[in-house]
N, C-alpha and C positions, 0 to 999 in steps of 0.2 A: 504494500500500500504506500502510494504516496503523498506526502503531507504537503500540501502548500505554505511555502515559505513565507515568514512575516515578512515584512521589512522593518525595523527596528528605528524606530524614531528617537530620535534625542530628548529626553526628559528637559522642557522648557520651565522656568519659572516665572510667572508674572510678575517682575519686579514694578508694575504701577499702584496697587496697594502700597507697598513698603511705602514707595515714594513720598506717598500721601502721607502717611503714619510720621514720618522723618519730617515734612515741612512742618505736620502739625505739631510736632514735640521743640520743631526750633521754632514755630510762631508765640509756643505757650511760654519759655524759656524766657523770648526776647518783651514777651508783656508783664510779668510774673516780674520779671530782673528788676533790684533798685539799685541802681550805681551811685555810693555816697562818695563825697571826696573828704577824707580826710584834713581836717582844719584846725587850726591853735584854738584853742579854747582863752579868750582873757580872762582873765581871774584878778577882780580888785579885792586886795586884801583888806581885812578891817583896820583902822587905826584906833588908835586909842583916845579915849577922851577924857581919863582918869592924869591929874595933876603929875609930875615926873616925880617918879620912886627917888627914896634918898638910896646912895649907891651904901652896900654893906662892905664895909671896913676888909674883910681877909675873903669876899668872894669871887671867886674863878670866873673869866672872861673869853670866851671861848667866839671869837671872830670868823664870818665864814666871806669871804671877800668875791667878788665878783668872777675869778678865773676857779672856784673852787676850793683854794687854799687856807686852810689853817693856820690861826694865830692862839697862842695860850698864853694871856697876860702882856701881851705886845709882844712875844715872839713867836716868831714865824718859823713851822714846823717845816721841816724836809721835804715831805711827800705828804699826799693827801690818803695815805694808809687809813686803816679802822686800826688796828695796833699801832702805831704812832701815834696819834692821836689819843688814844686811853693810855699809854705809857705817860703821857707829857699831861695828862691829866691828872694821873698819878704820884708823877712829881710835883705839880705844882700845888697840889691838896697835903702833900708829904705824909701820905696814907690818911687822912680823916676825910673819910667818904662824906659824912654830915657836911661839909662846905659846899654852901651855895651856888650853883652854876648859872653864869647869865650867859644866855644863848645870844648873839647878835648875827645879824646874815644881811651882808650886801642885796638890796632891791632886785636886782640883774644875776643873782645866784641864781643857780639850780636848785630846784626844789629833792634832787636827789644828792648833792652834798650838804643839805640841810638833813633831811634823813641821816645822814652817815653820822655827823654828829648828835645826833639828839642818841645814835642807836649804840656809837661809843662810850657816849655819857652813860647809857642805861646800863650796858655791856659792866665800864667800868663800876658802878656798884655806887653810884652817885642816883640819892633820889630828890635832891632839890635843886629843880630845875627850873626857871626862868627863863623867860622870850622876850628879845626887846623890840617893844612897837615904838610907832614914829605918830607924833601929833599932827595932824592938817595942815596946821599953821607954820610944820619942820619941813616943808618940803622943798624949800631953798638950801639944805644943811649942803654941807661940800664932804662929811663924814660918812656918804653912801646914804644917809638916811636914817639913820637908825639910833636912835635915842632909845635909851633905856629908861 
């Protein structure tokens, strides 16, 4: 017996469904999308409007100046380290953690060299801690600003 040959056709796939499924996944995408652009936030800090503190007699002054750098007591530390900086806090307390720290930071700092020492101060074992604000009427000072 003989059997009549097929001819073997090529298995086609309708790629015009897909097509459709792909525009409509890139029209949902391109409607759905919200493109933010990344912006500075300004942040006006408070001033203060309490009369100027009298300064206390044996406490630490811990200066953060506008390039980042550390000063303790008017000297100016080496590097802007977390260990430098609680060493030289160390010294200048001559181990009595109880002395007052008065935190000052240049207007134009960073707000992450400010962190570094408040986190030094804490680190080093010091809990009286002070921040010196600027009054309204300081803001001709030529000292960066910063009245305590």
């Amino acid at each position: 017996m003989k059997f009549p040959r097929r001819t073997l056709e090529d298995p086609a796939i309708n790629l015009t469904p897909l097509i459709d499924v792909v525009f409509l996944l890139l029209i949902f995408f391109m409607v759905t999308t919200t493109f933010t652009r990344e912006t500075r936030i300004a942040v006006n800090l408070p001033e203060a409007n309490a009369e100027q503190a009298e300064a206390v007699p044996n406490q630490i002054e811990v200066l953060v100046s506008q390039s980042g750098r550390y000063s303790v007591n008017d000297q100016v530390l080496s590097d802007t380290q977390l260990m430098t900086l609680g060493r030289a806090l160390i010294d200048a307390a001559a181990g009595d953690r109880s002395t007052p720290v008065l935190l000052i930071a240049d207007a134009e700092a960073t707000h992450q060299s400010v962190v570094t020492a408040m986190d030094a101060i804490g680190q080093s074992g010091f809990s009286r801690l002070s921040i010196a604000t600027r009054r309204a009427d300081d803001e001709s000072d030529t000292d960066g600003g910063a009245t305590p």
